[in-house]
C-alpha positions in Angstrom: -28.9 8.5 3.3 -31.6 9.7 1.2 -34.8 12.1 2.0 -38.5 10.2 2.4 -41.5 11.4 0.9 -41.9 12.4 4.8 -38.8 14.3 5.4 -37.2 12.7 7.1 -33.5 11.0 6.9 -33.0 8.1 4.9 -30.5 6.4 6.8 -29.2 3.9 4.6 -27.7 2.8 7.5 -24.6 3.9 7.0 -25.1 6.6 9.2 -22.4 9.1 9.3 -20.3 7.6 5.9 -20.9 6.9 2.2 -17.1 7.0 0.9 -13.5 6.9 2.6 -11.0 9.4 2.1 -9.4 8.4 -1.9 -6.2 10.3 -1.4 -2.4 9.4 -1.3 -2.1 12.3 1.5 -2.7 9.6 4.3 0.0 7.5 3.3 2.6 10.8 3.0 1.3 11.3 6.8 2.4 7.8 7.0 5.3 8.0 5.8 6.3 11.1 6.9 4.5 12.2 10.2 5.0 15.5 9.1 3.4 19.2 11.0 0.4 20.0 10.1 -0.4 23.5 7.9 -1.3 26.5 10.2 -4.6 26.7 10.9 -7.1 28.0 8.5 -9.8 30.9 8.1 -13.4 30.5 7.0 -13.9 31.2 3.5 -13.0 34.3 1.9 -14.8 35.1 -1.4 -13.5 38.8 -2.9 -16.6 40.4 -4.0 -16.8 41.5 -8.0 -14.1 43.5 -9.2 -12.3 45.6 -12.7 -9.4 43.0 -11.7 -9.6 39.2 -11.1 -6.8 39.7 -8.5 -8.1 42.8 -6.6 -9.2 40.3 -3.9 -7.2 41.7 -0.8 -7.5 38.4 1.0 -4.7 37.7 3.6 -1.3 36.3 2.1 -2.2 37.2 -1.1 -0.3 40.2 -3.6 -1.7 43.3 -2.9 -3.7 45.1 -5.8 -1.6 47.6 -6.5 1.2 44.5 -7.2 -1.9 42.5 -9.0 -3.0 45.0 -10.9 0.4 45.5 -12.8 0.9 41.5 -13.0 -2.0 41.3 -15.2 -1.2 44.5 -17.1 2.0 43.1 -17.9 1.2 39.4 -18.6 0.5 38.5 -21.9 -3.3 37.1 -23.3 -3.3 33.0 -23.5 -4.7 32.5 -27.0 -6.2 29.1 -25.5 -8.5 31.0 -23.0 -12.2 30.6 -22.9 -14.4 33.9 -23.9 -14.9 36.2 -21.0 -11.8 34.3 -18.9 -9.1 36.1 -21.3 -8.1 38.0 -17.8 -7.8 35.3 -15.5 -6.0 33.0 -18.2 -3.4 35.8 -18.3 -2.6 36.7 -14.6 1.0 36.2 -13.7 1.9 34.7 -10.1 4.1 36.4 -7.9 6.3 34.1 -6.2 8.0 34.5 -3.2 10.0 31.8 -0.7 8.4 30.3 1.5 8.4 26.6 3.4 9.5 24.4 1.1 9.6 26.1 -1.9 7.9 29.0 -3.1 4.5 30.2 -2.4 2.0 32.7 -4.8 -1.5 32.6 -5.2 -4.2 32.4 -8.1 -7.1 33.9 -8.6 -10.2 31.9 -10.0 -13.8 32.9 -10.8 -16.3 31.7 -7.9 -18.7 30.9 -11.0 -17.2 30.4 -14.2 -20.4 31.3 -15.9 -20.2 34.4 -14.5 -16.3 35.2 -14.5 -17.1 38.9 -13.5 -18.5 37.7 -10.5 -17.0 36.9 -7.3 -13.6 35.5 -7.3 -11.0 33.5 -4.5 -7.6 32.9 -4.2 -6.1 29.8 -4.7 -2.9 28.9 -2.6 0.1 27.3 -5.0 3.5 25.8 -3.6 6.2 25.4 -6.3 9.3 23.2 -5.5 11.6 24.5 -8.3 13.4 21.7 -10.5 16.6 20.7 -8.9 18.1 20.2 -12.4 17.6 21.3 -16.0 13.8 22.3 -15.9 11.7 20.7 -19.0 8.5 22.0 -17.5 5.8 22.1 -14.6 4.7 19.1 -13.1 0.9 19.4 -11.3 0.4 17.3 -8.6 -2.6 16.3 -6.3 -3.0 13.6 -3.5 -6.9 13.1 -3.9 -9.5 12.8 -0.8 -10.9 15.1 -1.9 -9.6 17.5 0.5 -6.0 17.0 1.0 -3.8 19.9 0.4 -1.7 19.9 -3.1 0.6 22.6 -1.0 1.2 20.3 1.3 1.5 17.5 -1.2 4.2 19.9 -3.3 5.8 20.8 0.2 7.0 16.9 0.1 7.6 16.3 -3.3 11.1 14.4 -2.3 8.5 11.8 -1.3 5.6 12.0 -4.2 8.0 11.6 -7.2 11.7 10.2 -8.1 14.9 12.7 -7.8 14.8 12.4 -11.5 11.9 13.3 -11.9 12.0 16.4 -9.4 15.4 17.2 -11.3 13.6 18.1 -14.3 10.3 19.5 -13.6 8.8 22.5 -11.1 6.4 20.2 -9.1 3.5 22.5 -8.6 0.7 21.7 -5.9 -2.8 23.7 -5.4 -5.2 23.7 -2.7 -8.8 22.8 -4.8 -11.5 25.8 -4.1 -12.7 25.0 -1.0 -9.9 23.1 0.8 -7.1 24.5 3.0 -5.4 27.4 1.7 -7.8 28.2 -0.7 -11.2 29.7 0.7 -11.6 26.5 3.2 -14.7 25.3 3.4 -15.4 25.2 7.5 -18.9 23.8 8.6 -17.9 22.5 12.4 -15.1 23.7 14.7 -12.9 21.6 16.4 -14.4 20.2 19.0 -17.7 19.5 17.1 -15.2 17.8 14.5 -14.3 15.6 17.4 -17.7 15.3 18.3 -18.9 14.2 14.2 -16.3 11.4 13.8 -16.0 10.0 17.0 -20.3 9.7 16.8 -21.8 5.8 16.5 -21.0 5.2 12.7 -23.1 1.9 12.9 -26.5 3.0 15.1 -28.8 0.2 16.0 -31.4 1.6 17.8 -33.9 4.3 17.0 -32.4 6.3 19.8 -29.1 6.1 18.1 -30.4 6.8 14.6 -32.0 9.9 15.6 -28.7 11.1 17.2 -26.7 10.3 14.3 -29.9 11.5 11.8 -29.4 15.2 13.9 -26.0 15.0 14.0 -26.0 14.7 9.9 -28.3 17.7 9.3 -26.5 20.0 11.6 -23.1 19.4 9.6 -24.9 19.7 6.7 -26.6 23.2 7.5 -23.9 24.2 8.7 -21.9 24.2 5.9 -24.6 25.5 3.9 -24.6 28.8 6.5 -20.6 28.5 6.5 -19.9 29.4 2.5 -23.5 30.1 1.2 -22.1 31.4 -2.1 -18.5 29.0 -2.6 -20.7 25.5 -1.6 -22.0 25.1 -4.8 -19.3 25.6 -6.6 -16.3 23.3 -5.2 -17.0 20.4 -7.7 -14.5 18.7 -9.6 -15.4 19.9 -12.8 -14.7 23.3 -11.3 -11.7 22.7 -10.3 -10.2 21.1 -13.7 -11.3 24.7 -15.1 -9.2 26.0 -12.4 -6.2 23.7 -13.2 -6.3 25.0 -17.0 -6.1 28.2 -15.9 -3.2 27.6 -13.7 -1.7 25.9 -16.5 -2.0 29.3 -18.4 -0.8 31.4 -15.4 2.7 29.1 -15.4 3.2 29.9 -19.4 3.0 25.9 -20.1 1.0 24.9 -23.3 0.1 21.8 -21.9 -0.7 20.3 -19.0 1.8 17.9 -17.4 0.3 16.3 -13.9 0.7 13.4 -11.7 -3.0 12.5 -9.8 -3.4 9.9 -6.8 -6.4 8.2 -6.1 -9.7 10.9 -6.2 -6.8 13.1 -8.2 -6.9 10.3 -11.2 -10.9 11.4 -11.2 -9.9 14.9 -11.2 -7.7 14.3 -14.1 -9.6 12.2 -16.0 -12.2 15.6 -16.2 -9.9 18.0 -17.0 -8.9 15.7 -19.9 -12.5 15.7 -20.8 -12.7 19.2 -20.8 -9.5 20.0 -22.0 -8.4 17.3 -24.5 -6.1 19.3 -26.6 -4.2 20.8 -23.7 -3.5 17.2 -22.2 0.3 17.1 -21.5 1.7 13.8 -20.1 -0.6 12.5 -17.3 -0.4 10.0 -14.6 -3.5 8.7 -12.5 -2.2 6.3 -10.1 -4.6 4.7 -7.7 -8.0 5.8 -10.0 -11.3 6.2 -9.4 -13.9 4.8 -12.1 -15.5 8.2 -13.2 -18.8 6.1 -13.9 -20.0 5.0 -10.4 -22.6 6.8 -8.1 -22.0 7.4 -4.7 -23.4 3.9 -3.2 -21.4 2.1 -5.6 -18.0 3.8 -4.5 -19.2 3.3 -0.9 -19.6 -0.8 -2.1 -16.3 -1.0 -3.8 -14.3 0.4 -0.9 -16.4 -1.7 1.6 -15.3 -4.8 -0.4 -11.4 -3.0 -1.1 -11.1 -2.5 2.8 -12.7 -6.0 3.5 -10.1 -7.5 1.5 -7.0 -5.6 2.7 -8.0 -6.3 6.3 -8.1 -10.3 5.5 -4.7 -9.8 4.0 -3.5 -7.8 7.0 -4.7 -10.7 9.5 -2.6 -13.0 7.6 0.5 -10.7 7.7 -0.4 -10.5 11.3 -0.7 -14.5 11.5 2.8 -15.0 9.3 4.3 -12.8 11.9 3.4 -15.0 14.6 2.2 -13.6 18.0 -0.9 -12.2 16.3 -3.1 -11.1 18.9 -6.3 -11.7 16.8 -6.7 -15.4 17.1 -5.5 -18.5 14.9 -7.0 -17.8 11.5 -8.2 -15.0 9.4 -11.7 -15.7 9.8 -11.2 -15.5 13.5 -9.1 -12.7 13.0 -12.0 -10.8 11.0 -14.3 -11.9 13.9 -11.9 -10.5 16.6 -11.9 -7.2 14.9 -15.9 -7.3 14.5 -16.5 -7.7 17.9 -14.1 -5.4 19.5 -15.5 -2.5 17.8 -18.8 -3.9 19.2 -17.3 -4.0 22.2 -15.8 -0.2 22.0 -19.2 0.5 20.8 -20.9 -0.6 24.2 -17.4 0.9 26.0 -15.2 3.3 25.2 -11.7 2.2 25.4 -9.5 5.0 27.4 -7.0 6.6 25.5 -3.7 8.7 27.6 -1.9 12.1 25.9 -5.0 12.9 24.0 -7.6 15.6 24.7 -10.0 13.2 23.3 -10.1 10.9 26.7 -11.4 8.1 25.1 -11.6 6.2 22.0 -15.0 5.4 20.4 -16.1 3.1 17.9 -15.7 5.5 15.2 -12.1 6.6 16.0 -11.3 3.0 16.3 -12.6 2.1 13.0 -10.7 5.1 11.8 -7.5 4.0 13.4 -8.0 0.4 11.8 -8.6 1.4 7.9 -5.4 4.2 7.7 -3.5 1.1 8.6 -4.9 -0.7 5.2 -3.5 2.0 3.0 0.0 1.1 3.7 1.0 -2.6 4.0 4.6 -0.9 6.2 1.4 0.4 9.0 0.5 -3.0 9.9 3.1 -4.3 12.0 2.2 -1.1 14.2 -1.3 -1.9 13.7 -1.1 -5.1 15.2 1.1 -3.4 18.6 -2.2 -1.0 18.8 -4.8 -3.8 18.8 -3.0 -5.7 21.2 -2.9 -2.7 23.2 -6.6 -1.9 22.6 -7.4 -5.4 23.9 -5.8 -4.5 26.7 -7.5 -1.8 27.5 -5.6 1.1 26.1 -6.7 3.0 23.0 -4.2 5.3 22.9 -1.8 4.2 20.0 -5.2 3.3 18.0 -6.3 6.9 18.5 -3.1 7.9 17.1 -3.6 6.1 14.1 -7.0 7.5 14.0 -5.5 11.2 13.8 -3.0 10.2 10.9 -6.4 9.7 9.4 -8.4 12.6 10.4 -5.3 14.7 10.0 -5.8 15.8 13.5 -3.2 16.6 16.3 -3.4 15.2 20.6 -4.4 18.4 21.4 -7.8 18.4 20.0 -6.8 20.8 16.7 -6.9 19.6 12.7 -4.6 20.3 10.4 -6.8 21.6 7.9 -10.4 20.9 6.3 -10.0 17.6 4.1 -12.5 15.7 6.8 -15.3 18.7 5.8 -14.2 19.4 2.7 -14.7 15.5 1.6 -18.2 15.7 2.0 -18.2 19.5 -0.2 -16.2 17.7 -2.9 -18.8 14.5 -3.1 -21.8 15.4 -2.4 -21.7 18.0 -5.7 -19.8 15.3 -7.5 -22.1 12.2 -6.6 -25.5 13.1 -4.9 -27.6 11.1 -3.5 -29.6 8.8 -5.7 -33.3 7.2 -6.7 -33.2 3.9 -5.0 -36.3 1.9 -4.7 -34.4 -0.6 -2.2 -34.8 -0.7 1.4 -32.2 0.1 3.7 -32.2 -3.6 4.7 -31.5 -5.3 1.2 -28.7 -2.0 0.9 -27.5 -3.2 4.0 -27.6 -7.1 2.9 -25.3 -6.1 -0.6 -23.3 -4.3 1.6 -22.1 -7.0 4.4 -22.6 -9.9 1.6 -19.3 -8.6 0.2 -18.0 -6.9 3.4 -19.0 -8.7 6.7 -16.8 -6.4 8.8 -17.3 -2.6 7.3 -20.4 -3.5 5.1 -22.2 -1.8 7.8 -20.4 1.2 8.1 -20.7 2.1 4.5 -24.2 1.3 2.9 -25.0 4.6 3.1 -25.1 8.1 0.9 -24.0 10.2 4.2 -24.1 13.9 4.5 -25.0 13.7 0.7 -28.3 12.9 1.7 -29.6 16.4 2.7 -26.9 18.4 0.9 -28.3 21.5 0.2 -26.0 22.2 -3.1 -26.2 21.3 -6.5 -23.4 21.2 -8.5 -23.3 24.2 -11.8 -22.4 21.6 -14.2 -21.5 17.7 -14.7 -20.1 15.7 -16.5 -21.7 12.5 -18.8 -18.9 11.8 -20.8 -15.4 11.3 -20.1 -14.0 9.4 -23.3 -11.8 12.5 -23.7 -11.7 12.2 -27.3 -8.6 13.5 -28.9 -6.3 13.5 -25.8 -2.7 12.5 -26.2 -2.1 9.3 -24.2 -3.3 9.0 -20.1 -1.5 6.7 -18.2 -3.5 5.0 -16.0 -2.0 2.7 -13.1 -4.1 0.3 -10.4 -2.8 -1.9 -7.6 -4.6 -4.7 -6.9 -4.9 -5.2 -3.4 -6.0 -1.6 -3.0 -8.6 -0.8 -0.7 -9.5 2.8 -1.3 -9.7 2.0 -4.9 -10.0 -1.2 -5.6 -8.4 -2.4 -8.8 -11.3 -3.0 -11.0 -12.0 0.8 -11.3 -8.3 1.2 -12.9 -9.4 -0.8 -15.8 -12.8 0.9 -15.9 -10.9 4.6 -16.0 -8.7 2.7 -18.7 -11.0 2.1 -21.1 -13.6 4.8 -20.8 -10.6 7.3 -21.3 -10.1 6.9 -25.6 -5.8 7.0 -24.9 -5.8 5.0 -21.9 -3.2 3.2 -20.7 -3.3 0.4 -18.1 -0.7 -0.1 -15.9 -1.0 -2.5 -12.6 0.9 -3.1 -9.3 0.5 -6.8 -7.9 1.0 -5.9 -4.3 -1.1 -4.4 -1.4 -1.5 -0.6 -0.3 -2.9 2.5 -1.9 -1.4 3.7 -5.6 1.7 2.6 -6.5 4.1 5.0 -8.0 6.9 5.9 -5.7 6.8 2.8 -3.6 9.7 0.4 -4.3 8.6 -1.2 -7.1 11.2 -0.6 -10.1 8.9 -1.3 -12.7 6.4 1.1 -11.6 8.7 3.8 -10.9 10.7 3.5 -14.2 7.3 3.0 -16.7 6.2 6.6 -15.1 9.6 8.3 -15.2 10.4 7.3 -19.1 6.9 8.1 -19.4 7.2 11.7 -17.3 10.6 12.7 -18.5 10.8 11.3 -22.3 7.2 10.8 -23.3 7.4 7.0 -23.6 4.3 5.3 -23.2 4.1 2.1 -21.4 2.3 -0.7 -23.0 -1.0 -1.2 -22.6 -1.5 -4.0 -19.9 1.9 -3.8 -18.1 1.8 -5.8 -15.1 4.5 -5.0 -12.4 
């Protein structure tokens, strides 16, 4: 969506989405079905203070214990003027699920360090063998929880590699753990995905048009002071900082999916402090927000077709007899849960809508081992049952049968983006949007030709980024897949070679990133590359 000269909504028809979730966090839910963190608080933001860690927030060190931390710690000859304090905090670990827990405390506005400040929540899970350093890790979204991501590191990287480094995961400003960016409650979250994603009347766009602005004022009342200021370029300052606070010279880090875009600016604004990085599943730093929304429209289109004819291969598919009838099938039952609502048992939800249904569909596409159960919940669905495609639909969501999330990352998503990639000029009308959109996506075109929330986002992000060469950096490994839905190969090579040190590495097979799912070639390239510094040659194919 975008504003008129009137005021009102652009819809851009895609209604309630611009961009799908880019993170490797749905496929550890996948994988893993694991509990869900405890449920977060709104925002806390420590008012401006002597001390960067006199916050007092809940779960954090007390400042008494702070205050003789950073005493003690000594200064970080790489930190920025005015951030000497903050570069030279030392965390205060203690056991906790998983690993160990501590916290880190960031300016709100690093233009103003002596400003506000919030706490950052960290998870260590300590090396299991001889340590040879600290290994940062983040799934992507943006919004998914590097705590959580950290809390299942036997998952995220190989025993060797978890033998020899401290994998270290941080909740991003804004998400989870770390001053959570809450606009709706529960219930109103229900409410915002389950809404018509695809309105075709002006009765429906209005709805979904009011529906928007509320979320979108609402997080604007919800962190009035944080909102701006939960951009990725914000958050690679915070990552250097980190890197200070766990006495590492350089920074060592692992990125899925949106995490290879949060990499690939912290190695624009860090170059010299660029460890041995990994961005596995990237995300081409040079696209707007309509062109993100295009290439995951035509990623997800694709994935789908290759579902149907793993569904067809498996015999008994119940979506017809070829994968254009199969893509048809799919097409019209969501217009058909669009007209009726499917029932759906064990849920509070009661029913499943088109929007759950189309969420419970796409989580399936970001792990090729989902779509055998995929295939049970349509059959089901055409039954007359949504239940086991509403489960799906909370893998997605993060979301649990009894109405409650997990966390933020479906609100915090649209934080992260809309400062990231606002909405744009465009002097086309929603309809030839909406033609480029279902020319190379004739089942979720429709869904996504659209800027979203980002339309009447209130924020502006502090500062941007132009240029992400990152000129001097040691070597970035870079690795795509190419059946990939969330994203698509292509943007792999573009990350590649805008980076100066890239390194292209690809996956021929199907899913989301690549690293740590079966493939030897993969998994050895970014262990050697991890543990012994050797870089893979450019253009490896796997």
């Amino acid at each position: 969506m975008t504003m008129r000269k009137d005021g009102a909504v652009r819809r851009r028809t895609g209604g309630l989405w611009a961009r799908l979730s880019a993170g490797a966090g749905v496929m550890s839910l996948l994988a893993a079905c694991s509990a869900g963190a405890p449920e977060t608080e709104s925002p806390q933001v420590s008012a401006p203070s002597e001390s960067p860690q006199d916050s007092g927030d809940a779960g954090t060190a007390t400042p008494e214990a702070s205050e003789d931390a950073t005493q003690d710690a000594p200064q970080d000859a790489t930190a920025p003027e005015g951030l000497e304090t903050f570069y030279s905090q030392t965390l205060e670990w203690s056991e906790c699920d998983g690993g160990e827990c501590a916290t880190l405390t960031v300016p709100i506005d690093y233009a103003d360090p002596e400003g506000s400040t919030i706490e950052l929540a960290l998870l260590r899970a300590p090396a299991t063998g001889e340590r040879q350093g600290s290994l940062m890790v983040n799934p992507g979204g943006p919004g998914a929880s590097g705590v959580e991501y950290a809390r299942l590191a036997e998952f995220v990287v190989s025993p060797e590699v978890a033998a020899a480094y401290d994998i270290v995961g941080f909740d991003p400003r804004g998400v989870a753990g770390s001053a959570p960016i809450t606009c709706f409650d529960d219930g109103e979250m229900d409410e915002f995905l389950g809404a018509d994603p695809s309105p075709d009347t002006p009765e429906e766009e209005a709805e979904t048009d009011e529906l928007v602005r509320s979320f979108a004022q609402a997080c604007a009342e919800a962190a009035p002071e944080l909102l701006g200021h939960v951009s990725t370029v914000e958050v690679a300052r915070d990552m250097d900082v980190l890197r200070a606070a766990l006495g590492e010279d350089t920074t060592d880090y692992l990125g899925a999916s949106y995490g290879t875009y949060l990499g690939a600016t912290y190695a624009e604004l860090f170059p010299e402090q660029v460890g041995r990085l990994v961005l596995d599943g990237a995300l081409d730093p040079n696209l707007s927000g309509l062109e993100i929304g295009l290439g995951q429209a035509a990623g997800f289109e694709q994935a789908t077709r290759s579902y149907v004819q793993h569904c067809l291969d498996e015999g008994d598919c119940p979506l017809g007899g070829s994968v254009d009838a199969g893509m048809q099938r799919i097409t019209d039952f969501l217009d058909e849960v669009d007209q009726q609502p499917l029932p759906v048992d064990g849920d509070a939800i009661g029913e499943l809508t088109e929007g759950w249904a189309l969420l419970g569909i796409i989580v399936a596409m970001y792990d090729e081992s989902a779509w055998d159960i995929l295939t049970q919940a349509l059959g089901r669905a055409f039954d007359g049952d949504g239940s086991m495609l509403m489960l799906l639909a909370n893998i997605y969501a993060d979301r649990n049968a009894d109405g409650t999330y997990n966390g933020n990352s479906m609100q915090a998503i649209y934080a992260v983006n809309c400062l990231d990639r606002p909405a744009g000029e465009d002097e086309r009308t929603d309809e030839e949007i909406l033609a480029e959109f279902e020319e190379v996506a004739p089942t979720f075109g429709r869904y996504l030709a659209g800027e979203g929330a980002c339309g009447v986002w209130e924020a502006e992000a502090a500062q941007t980024l132009d240029d992400y060469s990152a000129a001097g950096a040691a070597p970035v490994v870079v690795i795509g897949t190419t059946g990939d839905p969330a994203t698509p190969y292509q943007w792999a090579g573009a990350l590649a070679e805008t980076l100066e040190s890239g390194v292209l590495v690809s996956y021929e097979g199907e899913g989301h990133t690549a690293y740590g799912r079966a493939n030897d070639c993969i998994d050895g390239a970014v262990d050697a590359f991890l543990l012994e510094g050797t870089v893979p040659e450019d253009g490896l194919t796997c």
